[in-house]
PAGUDREN-591935 format. One record per atom (N, C-alpha, C): chain; y negated, z, x negated. Coordinates in Angstrom, 3 decimals, padded with zeros to 6 digits. Layout:
N
 chaine       py       pz       px
      A        Y        Z        X
...
// end
This chain:
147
 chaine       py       pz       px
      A -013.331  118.249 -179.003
      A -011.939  118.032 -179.292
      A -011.132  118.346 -178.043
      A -010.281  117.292 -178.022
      A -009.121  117.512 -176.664
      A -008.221  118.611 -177.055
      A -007.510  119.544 -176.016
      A -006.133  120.605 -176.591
      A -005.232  119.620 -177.013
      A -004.966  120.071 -178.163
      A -003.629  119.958 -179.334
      A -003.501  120.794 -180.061
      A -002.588  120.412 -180.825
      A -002.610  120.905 -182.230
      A -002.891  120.181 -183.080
      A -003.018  121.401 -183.983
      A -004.500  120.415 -185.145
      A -004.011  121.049 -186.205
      A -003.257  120.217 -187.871
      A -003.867  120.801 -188.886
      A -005.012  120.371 -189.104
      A -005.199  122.245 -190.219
      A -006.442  122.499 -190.364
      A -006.598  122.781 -191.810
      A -007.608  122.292 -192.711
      A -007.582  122.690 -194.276
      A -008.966  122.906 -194.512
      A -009.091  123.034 -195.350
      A -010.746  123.249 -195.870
      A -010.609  122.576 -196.861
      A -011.186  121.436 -197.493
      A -011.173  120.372 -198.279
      A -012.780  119.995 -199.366
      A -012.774  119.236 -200.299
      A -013.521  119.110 -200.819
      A -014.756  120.330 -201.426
      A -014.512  121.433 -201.633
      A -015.133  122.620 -202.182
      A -014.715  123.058 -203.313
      A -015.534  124.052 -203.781
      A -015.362  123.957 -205.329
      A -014.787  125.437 -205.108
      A -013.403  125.339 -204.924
      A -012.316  126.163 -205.021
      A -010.864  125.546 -205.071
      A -010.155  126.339 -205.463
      A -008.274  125.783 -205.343
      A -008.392  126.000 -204.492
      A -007.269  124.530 -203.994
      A -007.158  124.054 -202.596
      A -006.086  125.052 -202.157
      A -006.096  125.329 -200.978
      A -005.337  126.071 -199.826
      A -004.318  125.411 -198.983
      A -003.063  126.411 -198.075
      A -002.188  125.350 -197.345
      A -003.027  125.056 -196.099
      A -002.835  124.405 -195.513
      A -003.538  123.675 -193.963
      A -002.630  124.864 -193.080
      A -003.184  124.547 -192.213
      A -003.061  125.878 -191.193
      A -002.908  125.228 -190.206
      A -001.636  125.398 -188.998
      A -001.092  124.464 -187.887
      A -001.661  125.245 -186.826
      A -002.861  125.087 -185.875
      A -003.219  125.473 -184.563
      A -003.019  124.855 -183.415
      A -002.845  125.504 -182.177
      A -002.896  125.075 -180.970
      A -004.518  125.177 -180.799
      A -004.708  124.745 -180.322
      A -006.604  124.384 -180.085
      A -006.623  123.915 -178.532
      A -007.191  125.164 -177.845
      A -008.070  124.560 -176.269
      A -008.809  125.709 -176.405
      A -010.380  125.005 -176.407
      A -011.312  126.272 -176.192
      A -011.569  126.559 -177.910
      A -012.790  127.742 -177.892
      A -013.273  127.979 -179.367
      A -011.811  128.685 -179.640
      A -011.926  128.499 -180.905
      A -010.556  128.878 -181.651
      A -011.814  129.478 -183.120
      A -010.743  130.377 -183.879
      A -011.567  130.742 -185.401
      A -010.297  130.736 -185.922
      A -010.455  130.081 -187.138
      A -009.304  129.639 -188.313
      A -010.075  130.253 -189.469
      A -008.981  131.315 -189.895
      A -010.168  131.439 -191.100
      A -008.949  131.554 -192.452
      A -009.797  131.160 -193.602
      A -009.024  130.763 -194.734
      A -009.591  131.727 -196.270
      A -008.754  132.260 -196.955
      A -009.170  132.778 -197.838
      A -009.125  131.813 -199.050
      A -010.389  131.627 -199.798
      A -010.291  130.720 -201.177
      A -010.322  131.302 -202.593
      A -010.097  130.559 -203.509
      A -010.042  131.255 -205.010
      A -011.484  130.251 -205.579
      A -012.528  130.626 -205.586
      A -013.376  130.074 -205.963
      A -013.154  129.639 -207.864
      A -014.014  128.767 -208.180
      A -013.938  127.968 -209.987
      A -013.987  129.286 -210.785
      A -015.827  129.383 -209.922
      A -016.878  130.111 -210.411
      A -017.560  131.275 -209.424
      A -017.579  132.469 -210.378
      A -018.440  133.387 -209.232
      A -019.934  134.029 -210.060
      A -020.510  134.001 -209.419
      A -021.844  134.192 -210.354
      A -022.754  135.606 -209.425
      A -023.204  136.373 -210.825
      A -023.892  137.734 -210.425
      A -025.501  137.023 -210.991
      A -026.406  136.848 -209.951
      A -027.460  137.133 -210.515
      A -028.624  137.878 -209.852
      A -029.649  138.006 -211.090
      A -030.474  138.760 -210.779
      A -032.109  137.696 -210.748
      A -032.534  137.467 -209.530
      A -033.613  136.121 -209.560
      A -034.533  136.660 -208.513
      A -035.781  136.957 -210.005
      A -037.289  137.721 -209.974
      A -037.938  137.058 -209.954
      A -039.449  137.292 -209.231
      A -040.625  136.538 -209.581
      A -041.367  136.844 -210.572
      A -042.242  136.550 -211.519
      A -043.226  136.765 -213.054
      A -044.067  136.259 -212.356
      A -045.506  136.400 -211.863
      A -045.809  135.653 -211.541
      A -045.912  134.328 -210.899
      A -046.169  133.645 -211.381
      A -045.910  132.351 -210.790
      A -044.725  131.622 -211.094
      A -044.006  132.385 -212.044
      A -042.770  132.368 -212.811
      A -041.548  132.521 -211.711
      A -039.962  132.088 -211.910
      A -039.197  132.476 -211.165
      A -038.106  133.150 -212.070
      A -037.231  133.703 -212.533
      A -036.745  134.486 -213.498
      A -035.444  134.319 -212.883
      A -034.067  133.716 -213.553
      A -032.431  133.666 -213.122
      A -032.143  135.248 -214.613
      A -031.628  136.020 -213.972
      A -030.629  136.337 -215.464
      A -028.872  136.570 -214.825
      A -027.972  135.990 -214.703
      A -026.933  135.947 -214.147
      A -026.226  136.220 -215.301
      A -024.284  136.074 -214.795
      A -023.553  135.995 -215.407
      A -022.458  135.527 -214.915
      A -021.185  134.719 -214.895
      A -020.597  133.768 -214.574
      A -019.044  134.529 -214.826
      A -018.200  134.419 -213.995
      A -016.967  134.547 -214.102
      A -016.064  133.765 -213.398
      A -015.448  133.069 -214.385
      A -014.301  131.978 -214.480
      A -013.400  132.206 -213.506
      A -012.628  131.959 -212.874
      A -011.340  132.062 -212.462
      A -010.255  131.327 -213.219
      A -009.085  132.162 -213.521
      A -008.105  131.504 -214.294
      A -007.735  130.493 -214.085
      A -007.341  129.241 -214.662
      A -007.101  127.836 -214.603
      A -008.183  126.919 -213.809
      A -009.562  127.657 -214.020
      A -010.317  126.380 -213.305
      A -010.858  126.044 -214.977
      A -011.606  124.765 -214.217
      A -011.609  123.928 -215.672
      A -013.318  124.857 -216.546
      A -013.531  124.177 -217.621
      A -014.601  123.981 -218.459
      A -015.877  124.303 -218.080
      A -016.339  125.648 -217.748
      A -017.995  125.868 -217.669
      A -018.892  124.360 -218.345
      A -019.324  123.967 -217.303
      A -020.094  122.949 -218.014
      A -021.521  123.280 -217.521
      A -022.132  123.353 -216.507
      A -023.707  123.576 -216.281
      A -023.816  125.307 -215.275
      A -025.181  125.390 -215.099
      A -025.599  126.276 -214.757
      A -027.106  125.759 -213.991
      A -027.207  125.678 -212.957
      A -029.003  125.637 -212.501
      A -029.393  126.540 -211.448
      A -030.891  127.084 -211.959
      A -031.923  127.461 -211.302
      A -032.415  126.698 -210.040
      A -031.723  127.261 -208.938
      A -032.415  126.145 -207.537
      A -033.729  127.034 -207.197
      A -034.774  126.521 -206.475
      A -035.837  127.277 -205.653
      A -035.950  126.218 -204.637
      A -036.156  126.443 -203.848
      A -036.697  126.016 -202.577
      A -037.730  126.484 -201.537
      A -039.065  125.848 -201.015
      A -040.044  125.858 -200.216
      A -039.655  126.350 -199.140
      A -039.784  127.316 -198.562
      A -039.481  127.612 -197.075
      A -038.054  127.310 -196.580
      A -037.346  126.828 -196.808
      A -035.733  126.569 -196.921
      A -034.978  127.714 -197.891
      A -034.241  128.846 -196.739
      A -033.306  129.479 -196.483
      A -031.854  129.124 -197.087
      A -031.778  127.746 -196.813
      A -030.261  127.057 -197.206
      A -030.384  126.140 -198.635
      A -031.089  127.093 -199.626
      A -031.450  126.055 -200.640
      A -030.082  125.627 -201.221
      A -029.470  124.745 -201.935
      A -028.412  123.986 -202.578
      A -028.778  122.902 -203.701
      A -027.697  122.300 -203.806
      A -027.821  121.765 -204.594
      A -028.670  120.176 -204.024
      A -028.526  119.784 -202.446
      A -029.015  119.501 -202.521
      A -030.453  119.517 -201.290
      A -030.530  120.552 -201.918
      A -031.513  120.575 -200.701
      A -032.404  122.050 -201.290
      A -033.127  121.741 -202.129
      A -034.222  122.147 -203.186
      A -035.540  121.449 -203.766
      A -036.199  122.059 -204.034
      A -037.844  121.331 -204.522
      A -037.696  121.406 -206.123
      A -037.311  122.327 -206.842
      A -037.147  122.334 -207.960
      A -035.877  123.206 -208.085
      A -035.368  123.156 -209.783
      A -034.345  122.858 -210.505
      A -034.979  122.727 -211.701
      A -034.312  124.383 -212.856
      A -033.999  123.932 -214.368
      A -032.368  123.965 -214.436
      A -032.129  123.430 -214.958
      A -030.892  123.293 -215.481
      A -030.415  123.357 -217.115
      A -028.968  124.239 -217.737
      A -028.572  125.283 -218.375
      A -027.293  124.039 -218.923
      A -027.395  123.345 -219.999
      A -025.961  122.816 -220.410
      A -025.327  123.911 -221.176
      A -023.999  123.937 -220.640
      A -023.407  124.972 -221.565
      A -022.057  124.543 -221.993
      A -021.990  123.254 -221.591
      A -020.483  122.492 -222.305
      A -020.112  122.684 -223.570
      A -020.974  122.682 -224.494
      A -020.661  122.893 -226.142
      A -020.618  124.488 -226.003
      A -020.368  124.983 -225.318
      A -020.176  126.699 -225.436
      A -019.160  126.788 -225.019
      A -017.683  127.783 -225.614
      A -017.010  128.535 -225.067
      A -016.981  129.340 -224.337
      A -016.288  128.627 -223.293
      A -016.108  129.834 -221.862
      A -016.143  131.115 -222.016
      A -015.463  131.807 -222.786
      A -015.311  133.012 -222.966
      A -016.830  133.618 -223.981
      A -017.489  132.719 -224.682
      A -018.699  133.363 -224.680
      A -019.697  133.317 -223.379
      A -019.906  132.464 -222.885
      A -020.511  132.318 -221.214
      A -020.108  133.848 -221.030
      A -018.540  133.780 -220.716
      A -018.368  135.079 -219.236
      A -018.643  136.112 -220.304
      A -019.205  136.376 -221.847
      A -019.394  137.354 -222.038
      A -020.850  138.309 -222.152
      A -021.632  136.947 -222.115
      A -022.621  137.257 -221.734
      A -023.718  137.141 -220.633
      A -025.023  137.179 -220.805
      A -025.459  136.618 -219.747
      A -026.639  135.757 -219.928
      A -027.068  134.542 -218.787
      A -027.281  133.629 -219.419
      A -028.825  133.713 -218.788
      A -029.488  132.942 -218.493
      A -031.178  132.535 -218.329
      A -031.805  131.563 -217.974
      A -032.298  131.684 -216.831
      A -032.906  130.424 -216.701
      A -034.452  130.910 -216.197
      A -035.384  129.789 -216.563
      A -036.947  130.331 -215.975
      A -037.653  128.892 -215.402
      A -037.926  128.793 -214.400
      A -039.020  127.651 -213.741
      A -040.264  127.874 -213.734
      A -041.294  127.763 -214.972
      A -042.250  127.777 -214.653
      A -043.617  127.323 -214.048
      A -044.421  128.590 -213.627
      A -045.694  127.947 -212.586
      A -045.240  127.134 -211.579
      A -043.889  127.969 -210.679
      A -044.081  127.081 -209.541
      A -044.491  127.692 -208.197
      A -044.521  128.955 -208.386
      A -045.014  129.810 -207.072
      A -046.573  129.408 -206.696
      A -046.674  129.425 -205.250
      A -047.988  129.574 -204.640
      A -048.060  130.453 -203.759
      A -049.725  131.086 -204.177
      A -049.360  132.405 -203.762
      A -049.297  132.663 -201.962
      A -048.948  133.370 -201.237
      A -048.537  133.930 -199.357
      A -047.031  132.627 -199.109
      A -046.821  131.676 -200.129
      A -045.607  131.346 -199.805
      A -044.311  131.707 -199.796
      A -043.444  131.403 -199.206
      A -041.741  132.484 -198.859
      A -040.872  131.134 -199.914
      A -039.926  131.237 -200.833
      A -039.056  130.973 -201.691
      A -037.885  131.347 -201.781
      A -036.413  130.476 -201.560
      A -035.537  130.880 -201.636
      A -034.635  130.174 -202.823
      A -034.455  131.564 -203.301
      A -033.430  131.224 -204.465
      A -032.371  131.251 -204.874
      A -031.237  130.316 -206.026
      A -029.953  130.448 -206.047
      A -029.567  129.914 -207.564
      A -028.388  130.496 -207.966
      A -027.951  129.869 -209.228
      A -026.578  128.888 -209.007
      A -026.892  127.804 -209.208
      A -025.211  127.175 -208.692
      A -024.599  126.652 -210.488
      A -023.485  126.914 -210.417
      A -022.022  126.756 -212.254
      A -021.595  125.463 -211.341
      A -020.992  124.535 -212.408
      A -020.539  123.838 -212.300
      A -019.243  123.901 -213.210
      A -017.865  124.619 -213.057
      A -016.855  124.136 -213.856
      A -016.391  122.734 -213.339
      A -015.761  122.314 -214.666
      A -015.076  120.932 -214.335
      A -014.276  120.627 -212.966
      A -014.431  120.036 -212.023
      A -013.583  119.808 -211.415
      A -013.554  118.373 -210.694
      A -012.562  117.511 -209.980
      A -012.529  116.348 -209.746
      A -014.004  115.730 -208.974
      A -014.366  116.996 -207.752
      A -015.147  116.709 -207.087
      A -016.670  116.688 -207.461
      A -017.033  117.594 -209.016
      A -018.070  117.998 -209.411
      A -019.076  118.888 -208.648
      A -018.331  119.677 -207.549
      A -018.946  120.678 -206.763
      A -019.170  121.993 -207.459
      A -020.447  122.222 -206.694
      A -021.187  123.549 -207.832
      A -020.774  124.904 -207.097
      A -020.256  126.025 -207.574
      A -020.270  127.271 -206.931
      A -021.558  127.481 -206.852
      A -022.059  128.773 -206.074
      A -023.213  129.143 -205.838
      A -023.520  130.583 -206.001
      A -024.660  131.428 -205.892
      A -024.866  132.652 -205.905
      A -025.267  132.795 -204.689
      A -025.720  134.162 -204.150
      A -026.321  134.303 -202.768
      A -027.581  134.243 -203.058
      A -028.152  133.669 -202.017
      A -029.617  133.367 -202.237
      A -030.130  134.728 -201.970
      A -031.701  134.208 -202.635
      A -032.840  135.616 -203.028
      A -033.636  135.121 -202.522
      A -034.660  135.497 -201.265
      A -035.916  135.733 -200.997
      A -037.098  136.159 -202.159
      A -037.782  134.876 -202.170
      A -039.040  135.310 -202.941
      A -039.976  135.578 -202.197
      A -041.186  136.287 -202.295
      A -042.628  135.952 -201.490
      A -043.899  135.962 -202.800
      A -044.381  135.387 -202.908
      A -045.682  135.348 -203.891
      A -046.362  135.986 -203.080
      A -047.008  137.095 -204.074
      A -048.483  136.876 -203.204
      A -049.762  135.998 -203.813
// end
């Protein structure tokens, strides 16, 4: 990029959108932006064996839309597992459920027999509330190792 000024936004993520931010830009610059995420998710993602074990729990942010899904990502040797960029995926409909039962409890997911054993696995739970873009919040990923 040539020096100017540049607005700057963070766009298309599964958070309420933010104001754009007016910079002068020559040289690295850091813009940083605070967001209100849909969805924030606590989980807890164990190995059983060959088993992979989600037990999370989901909290809404006020005025985002409709808890609709929930999935179990794992991924092969990939660190940056997502939505899309995973080997397997169960997935959790929870549209016919009230939100407020979701955030009151906690929910479950299990992939079974997919571990092999001295391989490294990284794991994540991504919610999907309603939103235009259909972007999934995420959890922080978990290091598996089988043995």
């Amino acid at each position: 990029m040539f020096p100017a000024v540049y607005t700057i936004a963070p766009i298309d993520g599964p958070f309420f959108p933010v104001a754009a931010k007016v910079r002068v830009i020559s040289g690295v610059v850091t813009v940083d932006f605070t967001v209100i995420p849909f969805a924030k998710i606590d989980a807890d993602i164990v190995r059983d064996q060959a088993d992979v074990k989600a037990t999370f729990r989901i909290t809404k942010a006020a005025g985002a839309g409709k808890i609709k899904d929930a999935q179990l990502l794992l991924s092969k040797w990939n660190p940056h597992v997502g939505m899309y960029s995973k080997n397997w995926n169960k997935s959790l409909d929870l549209s016919a459920l009230a939100d407020v039962d979701i955030q009151n409890g906690a929910q479950e997911l299990v992939l079974e027999n997919v571990l092999e054993s001295g391989v490294t696995y990284y794991a994540r739970v991504a919610v999907l509330c309603e939103n235009q873009l259909g972007r999934y919040n995420l959890s922080e990923v978990t290091e598996l190792i089988a043995d």
